[in-house]
C-alpha positions as CSV (number, residue, x, y, z in Angstrom):
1,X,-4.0,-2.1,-11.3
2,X,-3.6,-5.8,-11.9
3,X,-0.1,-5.5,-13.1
4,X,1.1,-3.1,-10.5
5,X,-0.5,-5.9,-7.8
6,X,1.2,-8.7,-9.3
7,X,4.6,-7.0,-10.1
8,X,4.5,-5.5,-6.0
9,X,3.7,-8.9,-5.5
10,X,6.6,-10.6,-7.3
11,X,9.0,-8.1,-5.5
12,X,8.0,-8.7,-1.9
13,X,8.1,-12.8,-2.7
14,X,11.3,-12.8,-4.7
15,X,13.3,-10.2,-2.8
16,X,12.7,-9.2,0.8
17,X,10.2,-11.6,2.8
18,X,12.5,-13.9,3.7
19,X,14.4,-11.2,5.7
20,X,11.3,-9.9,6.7
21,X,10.4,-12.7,8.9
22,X,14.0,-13.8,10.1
23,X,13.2,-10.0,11.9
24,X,10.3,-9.6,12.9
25,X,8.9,-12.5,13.1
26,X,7.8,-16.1,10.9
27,X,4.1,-15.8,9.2
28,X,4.3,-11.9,9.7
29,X,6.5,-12.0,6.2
30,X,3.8,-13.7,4.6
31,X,0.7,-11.5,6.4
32,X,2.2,-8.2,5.4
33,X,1.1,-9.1,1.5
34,X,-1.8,-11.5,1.5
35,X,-4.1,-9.0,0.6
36,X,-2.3,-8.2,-2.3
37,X,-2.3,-12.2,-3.1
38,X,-5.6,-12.0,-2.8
39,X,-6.5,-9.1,-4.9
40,X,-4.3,-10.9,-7.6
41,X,-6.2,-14.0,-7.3
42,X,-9.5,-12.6,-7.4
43,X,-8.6,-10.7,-10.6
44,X,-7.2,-13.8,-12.4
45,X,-10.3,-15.7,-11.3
46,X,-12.4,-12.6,-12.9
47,X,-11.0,-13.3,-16.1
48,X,-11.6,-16.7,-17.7
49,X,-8.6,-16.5,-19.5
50,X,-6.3,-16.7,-16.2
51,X,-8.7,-18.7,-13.9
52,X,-6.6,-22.0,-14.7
53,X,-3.3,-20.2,-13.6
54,X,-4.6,-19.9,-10.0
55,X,-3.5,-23.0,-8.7
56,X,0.1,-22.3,-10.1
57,X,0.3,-19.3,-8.2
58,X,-1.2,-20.6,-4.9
59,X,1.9,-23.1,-4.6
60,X,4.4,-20.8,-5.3
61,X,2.6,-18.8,-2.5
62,X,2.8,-21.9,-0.4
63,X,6.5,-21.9,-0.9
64,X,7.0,-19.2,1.7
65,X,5.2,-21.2,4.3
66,X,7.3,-24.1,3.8
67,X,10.4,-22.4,5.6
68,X,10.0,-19.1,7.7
69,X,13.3,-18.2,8.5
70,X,14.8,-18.5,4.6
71,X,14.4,-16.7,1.6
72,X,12.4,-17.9,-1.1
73,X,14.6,-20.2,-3.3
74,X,16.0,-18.8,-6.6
75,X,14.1,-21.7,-8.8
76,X,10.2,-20.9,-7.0
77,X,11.5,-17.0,-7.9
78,X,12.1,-18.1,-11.6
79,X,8.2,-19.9,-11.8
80,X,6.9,-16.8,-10.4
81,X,8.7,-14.5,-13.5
82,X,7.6,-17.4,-15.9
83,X,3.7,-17.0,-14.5
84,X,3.9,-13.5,-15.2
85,X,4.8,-14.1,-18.2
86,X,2.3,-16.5,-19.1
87,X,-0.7,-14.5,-17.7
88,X,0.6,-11.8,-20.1
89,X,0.7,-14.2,-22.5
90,X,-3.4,-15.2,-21.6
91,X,-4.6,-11.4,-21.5
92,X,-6.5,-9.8,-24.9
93,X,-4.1,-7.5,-26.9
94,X,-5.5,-4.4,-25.4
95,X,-5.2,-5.5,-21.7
96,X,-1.7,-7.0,-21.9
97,X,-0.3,-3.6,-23.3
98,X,-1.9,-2.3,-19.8
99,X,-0.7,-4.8,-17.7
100,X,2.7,-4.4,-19.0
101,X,2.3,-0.6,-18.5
102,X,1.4,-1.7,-14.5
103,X,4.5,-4.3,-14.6
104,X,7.1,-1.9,-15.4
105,X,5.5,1.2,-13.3
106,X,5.2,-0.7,-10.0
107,X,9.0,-1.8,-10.7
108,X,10.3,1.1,-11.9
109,X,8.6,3.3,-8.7
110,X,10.1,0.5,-6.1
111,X,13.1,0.5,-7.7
112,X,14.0,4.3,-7.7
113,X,12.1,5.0,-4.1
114,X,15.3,2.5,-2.8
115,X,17.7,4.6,-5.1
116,X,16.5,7.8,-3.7
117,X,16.5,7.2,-0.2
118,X,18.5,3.8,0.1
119,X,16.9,1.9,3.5
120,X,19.9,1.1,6.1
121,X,22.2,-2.0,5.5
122,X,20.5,-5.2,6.3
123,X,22.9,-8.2,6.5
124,X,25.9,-5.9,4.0
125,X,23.4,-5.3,1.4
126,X,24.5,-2.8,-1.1
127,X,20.9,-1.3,-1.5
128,X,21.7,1.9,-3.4
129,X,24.2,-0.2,-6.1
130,X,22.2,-2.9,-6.4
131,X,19.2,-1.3,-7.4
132,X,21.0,1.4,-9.0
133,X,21.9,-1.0,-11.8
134,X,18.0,-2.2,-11.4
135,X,17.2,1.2,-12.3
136,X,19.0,1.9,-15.4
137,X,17.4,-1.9,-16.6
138,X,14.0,-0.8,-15.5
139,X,14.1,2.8,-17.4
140,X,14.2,1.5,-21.0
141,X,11.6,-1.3,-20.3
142,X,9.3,1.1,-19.0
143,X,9.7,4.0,-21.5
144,X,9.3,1.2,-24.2
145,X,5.9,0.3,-22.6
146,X,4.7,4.0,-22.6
147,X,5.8,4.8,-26.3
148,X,3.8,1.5,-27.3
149,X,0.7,2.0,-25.1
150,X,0.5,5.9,-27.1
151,X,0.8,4.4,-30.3
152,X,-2.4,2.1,-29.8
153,X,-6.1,3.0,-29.6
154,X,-6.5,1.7,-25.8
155,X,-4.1,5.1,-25.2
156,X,-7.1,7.1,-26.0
157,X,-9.3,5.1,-23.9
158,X,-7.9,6.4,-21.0
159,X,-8.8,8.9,-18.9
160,X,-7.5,12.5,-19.6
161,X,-5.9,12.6,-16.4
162,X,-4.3,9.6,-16.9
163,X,-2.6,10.2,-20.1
164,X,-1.4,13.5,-19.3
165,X,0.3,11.9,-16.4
166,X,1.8,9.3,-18.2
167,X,3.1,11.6,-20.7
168,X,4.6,13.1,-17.8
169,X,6.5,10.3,-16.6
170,X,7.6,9.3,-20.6
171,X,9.3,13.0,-20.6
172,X,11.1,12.3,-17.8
173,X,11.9,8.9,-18.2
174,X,13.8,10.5,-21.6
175,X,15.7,12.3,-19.3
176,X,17.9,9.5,-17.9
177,X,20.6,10.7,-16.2
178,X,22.0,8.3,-14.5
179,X,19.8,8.0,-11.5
180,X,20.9,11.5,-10.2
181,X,19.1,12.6,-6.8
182,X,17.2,15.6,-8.7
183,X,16.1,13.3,-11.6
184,X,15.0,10.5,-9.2
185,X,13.0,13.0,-6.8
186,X,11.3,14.9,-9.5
187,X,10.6,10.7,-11.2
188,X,9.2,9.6,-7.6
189,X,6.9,12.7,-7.4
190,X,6.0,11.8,-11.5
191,X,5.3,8.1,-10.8
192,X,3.2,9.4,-7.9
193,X,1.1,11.5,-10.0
194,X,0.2,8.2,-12.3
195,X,-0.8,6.0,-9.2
196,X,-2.9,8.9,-8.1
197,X,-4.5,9.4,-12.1
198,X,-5.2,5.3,-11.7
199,X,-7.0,5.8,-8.7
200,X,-4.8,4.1,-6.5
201,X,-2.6,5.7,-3.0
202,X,0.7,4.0,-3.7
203,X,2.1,2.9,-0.6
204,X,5.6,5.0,-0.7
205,X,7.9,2.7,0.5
206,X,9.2,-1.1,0.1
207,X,9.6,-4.3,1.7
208,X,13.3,-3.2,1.8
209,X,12.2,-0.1,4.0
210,X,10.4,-2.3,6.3
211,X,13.3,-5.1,7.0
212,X,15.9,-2.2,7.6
213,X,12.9,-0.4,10.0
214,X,12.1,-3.6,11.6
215,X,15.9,-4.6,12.3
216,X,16.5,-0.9,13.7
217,X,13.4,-1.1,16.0
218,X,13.9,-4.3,17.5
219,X,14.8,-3.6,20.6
220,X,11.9,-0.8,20.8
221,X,8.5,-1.8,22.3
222,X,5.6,-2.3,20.0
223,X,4.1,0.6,20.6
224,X,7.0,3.0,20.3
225,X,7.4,4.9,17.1
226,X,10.6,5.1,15.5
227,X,13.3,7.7,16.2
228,X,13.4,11.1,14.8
229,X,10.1,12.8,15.5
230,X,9.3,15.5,13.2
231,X,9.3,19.3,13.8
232,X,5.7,20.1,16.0
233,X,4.4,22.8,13.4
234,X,5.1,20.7,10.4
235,X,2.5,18.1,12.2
236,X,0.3,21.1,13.4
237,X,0.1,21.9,9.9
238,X,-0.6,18.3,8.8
239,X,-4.1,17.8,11.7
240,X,-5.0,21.3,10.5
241,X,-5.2,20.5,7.1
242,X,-6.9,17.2,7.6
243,X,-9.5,18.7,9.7
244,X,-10.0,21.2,7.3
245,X,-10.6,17.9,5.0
246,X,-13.0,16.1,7.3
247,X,-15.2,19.2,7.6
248,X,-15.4,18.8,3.6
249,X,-16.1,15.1,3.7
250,X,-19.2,15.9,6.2
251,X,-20.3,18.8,4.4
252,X,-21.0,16.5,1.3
253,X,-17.8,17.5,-0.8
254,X,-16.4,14.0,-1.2
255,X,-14.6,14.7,-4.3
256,X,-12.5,17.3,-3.0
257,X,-12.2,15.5,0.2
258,X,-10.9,13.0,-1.5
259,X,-8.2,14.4,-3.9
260,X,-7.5,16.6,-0.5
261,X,-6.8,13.2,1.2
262,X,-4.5,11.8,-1.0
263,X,-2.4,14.8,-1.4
264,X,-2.1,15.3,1.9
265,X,-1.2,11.1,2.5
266,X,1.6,11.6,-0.6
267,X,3.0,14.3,1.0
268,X,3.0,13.6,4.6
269,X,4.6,10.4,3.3
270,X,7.8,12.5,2.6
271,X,7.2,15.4,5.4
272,X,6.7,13.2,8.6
273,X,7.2,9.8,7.5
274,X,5.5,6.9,5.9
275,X,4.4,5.5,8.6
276,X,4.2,8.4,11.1
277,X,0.3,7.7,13.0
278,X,-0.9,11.3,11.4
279,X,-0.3,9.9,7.9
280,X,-2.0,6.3,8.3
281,X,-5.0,8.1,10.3
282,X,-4.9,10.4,7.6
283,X,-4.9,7.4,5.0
284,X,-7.8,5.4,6.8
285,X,-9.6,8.8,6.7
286,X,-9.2,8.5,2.8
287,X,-10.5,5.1,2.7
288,X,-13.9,6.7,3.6
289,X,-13.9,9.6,1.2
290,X,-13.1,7.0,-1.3
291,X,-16.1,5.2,0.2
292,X,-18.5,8.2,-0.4
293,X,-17.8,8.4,-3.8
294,X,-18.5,4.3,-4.1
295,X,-15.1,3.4,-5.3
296,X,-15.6,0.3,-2.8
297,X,-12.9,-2.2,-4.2
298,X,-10.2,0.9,-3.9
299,X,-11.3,1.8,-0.5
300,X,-11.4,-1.7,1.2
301,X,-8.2,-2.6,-0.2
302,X,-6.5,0.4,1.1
303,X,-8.4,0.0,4.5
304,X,-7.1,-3.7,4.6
305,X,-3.2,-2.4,3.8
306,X,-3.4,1.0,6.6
307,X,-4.5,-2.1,9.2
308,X,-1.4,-3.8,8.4
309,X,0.8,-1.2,8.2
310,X,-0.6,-0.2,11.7
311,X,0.0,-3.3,12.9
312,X,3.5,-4.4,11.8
313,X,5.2,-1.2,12.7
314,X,3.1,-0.1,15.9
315,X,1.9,-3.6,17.4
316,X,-1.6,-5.1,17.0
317,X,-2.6,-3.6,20.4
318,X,-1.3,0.3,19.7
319,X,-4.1,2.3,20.1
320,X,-3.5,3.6,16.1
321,X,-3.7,-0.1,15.3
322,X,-6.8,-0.4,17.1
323,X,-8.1,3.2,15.4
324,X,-7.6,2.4,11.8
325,X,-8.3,-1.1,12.2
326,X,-12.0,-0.1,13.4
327,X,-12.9,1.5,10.1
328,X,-11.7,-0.7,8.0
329,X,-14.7,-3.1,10.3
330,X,-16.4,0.0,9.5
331,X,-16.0,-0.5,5.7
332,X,-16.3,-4.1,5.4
333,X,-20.2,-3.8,7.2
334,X,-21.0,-0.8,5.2
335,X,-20.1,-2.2,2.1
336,X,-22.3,-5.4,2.6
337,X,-19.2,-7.6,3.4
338,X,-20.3,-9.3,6.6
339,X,-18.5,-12.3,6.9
340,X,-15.0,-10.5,6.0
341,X,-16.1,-8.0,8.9
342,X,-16.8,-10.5,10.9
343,X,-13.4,-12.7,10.2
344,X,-11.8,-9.6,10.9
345,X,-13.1,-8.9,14.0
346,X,-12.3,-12.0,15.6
347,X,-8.5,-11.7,14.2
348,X,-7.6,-7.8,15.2
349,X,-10.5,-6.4,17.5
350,X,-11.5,-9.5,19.5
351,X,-8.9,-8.2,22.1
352,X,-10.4,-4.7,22.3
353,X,-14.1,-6.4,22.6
354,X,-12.7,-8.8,25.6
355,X,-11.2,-5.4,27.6
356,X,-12.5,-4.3,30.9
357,X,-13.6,-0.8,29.3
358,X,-12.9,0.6,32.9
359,X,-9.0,-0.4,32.0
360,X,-8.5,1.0,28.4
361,X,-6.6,4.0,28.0
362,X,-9.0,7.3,27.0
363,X,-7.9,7.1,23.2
364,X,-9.4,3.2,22.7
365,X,-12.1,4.2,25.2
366,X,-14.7,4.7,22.3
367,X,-13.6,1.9,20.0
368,X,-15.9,-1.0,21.5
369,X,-18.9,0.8,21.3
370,X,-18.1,1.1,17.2
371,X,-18.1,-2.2,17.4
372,X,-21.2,-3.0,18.5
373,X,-23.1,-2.0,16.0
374,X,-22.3,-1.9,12.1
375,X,-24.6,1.3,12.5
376,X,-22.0,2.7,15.0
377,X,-22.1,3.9,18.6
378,X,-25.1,6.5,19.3
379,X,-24.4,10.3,18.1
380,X,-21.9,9.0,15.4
381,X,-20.7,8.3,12.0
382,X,-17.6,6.8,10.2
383,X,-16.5,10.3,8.9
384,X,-17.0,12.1,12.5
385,X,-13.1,13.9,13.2
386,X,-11.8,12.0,15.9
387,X,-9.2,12.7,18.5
388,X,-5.6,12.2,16.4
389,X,-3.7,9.6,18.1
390,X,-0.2,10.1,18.7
C-alpha cells in the first residue's frame, strides 16, 4: 500500500497538477492529494529506516506551492524519482520487493486506465500515444516484479486471495499485445482484482481524467454534473442493489456488505461513471462497512478521498458534498479521532452548521443535526439508508 501511495503520488506531482490548478483553480491542485502526502509521510515516519527522508519529501512537496499556475519543474520531478529510489533503497529485503510490487502496479493501472479510455485533449496532449509508449515500458517492469516477488518466501506470506490475484495479473501481463482494447479492459478489470485482494478501493481514474473533466466543465455551475446522464434503469439497478447492501450492513453482515460494496463501487465506476453521486454515496457507504469490520486506517482514508472527490467535481456546497463529507465527520469521531473531526468540521461543514435550517434544501435538511452530536441526531445511526442524492 505504501508503494502504490507513493508511486500515485509521484504521478499527480510530476505529471498533471500543474494543469490541474491553471483549471480549476491554484491550491485545489495541491488539496486534491494531500491526504495521500500525508498517508506517505506517516508511513515513512512509522519506519525508522525512512523517518530521516521526511524532510526531503516535504520540500519537494513545497515546490508546488511556490508557483500555482506552472507545472512542477523537470529537476524537483527528478529528486522525487531519486527519493523513491532511496526509500527503496532504506526498506528490509522483504518489504522493498513489496514496495516495488506497489510501485509498478499503481503505474502500470494509471497508465493503461489513460490507454483504455484516453481523457479529452488538454492543451494538444497526445494522451493515448504518450502513455501508450508508457505502457509497453511499464509491462516488463511490472511482470519482472511479480516473477521475483513468487520466487521469494514473502510470496507465500501473503494472503491466498492475494496471490491468486496476482498470478492473475502475471498471466496476463504475458500476454502483451500491444496495448489492444480487449487486452487492456480484461488488464484494468485484473489490476482491479489486486487493489481489491490488498484491501484497498482504487480510485479508477487519474489526475489526467480530472484536468480534461475540469476544462470541459468550466463553464458548468458547481453543482451540475457532467453531461451524459446514464440510462434510468441502469441507476435503478445500482440504488436497488445498494439498498439491498445496507439492509446487510444493519443486519450484522459486514463482511458481505463489504465485498458487496466494493463491487458494486468498481463497477458502477465503469456503468454510470466515476464520479456519478450514486457511486461516491455508494463509496462513503463502504467506508462504514469497512468501519464495522475495524479496518479503521482503510476506511478513513477512503472517507477522506470520497470528500474530495465530492468536492472538486460537484462544489463544496453540493448537497453530495455535504452528504459524504458528514460521515467521513462520522468516522473521524467514531474512530477516536477528535481533533481531525473537529479540523474538518471547521474546513467543509462549518457552512452547513452556520445555515438558517429553515433555508436549506430538504436533502441537507438532516445534515446539522449529525453534526451535533458524534453520537448522531436522535432515532439514527451512521449505516441508516438515507435518501440517494441526485
Amino acid at each position: 500500500m505504501f508503494g502504490i501511495d507513493i508511486e500515485e503520488l509521484y504521478f499527480d506531482f510530476g505529471e498533471g497538477h500543474g494543469r490541474l490548478k491553471m483549471i480549476v483553480g491554484a491550491g485545489q491542485g495541491s488539496r486534491l492529494h494531500e491526504d495521500k502526502a500525508i498517508r506517505v509521510r506517516n508511513t515513512m515516519y512509522s519506519l525508522p529506516s525512512l523517518s530521516a527522508l521526511v524532510p526531503r519529501l516535504n520540500d519537494l512537496l513545497g515546490q508546488e506551492h511556490e508557483d500555482s499556475a506552472t507545472a512542477v519543474e523537470p529537476e524537483h520531478e527528478r529528486s522525487f524519482d531519486r527519493l523513491m529510489v532511496d526509500v527503496r533503497n532504506a526498506l528490509p529485503d522483504e518489504a522493498a520487493l513489496w514496495y516495488d510490487t506497489g510501485v509498478f502496479l499503481a503505474r502500470f493501472s494509471l497508465v493503461v486506465i489513460i490507454v483504455a479510455e484516453p481523457p479529452p485533449e488538454v492543451g494538444g496532449t497526445d494522451f493515448e500515444g504518450t502513455y501508450r509508449k508508457e505502457l509497453a515500458r511499464v509491462v516488463p517492469l511490472l511482470a519482472h516484479a511479480l516473477l521475483v516477488l513468487v520466487s521469494r518466501a514473502a510470496w507465500l506470506r501473503a494472503s491466498p486471495a492475494l496471490r491468486k490475484q496476482l498470478l492473475s495479473l502475471l498471466r496476463q501481463l504475458g500476454d502483451w499485445d500491444g496495448g489492444s482494447a480487449d487486452w487492456c479492459r480484461t488488464a484494468r478489470a485484473r489490476a482491479d482484482r489486486v487493489f481489491s485482494a490488498i484491501g484497498m478501493t482504487h480510485s479508477g481514474t487519474s489526475l489526467w481524467h480530472v484536468v480534461s473533466t475540469a476544462a470541459a466543465q468550466r463553464g458548468q455551475t458547481a453543482d451540475q454534473p457532467a453531461a451524459g446522464e446514464p440510462a434510468p434503469d441502469m441507476e435503478s439497478e445500482f440504488r436497488h442493489r445498494e439498498g439491498e447492501l445496507m439492509k446487510a450492513l444493519l443486519a450484522g453482515e459486514a463482511e458481505a456488505a463489504e465485498e458487496g460494496l466494493r463491487t458494486l463501487v468498481q463497477t458502477g465506476r465503469r456503468t454510470l461513471g466515476s464520479r456519478h453521486p450514486l457511486v461516491l454515496l455508494a463509496q462513503a457507504n463502504l467506508c462504514l462497512a469497512l468501519h464495522a469490520l475495524g479496518r479503521v486506517p482503510l476506511c478513513v482514508d477512503l472517507a477522506y478521498d470520497t470528500a474530495d472527490e465530492a468536492g472538486l467535481h460537484f462544489g463544496e456546497r453540493h448537497a453530495l458534498t455535504a452528504t459524504v463529507s458528514t460521515t467521513t465527520w462520522w468516522l473521524l469521531h467514531l474512530t477516536g479521532r477528535t481533533t481531525e473531526a473537529a479540523e474538518f468540521e471547521e474546513a467543509r461543514l462549518a457552512w452547513l452548521l452556520a445555515a438558517d435550517p429553515d433555508e436549506l434544501p430538504p436533502e441537507l435538511a438532516q445534515l446539522p443535526s449529525m453534526l451535533a452530536t458524534p453520537t448522531g441526531r436522535a432515532g439514527a445511526t451512521p449505516t441508516e439508508p438515507r435518501e440517494q442524492t441526485s
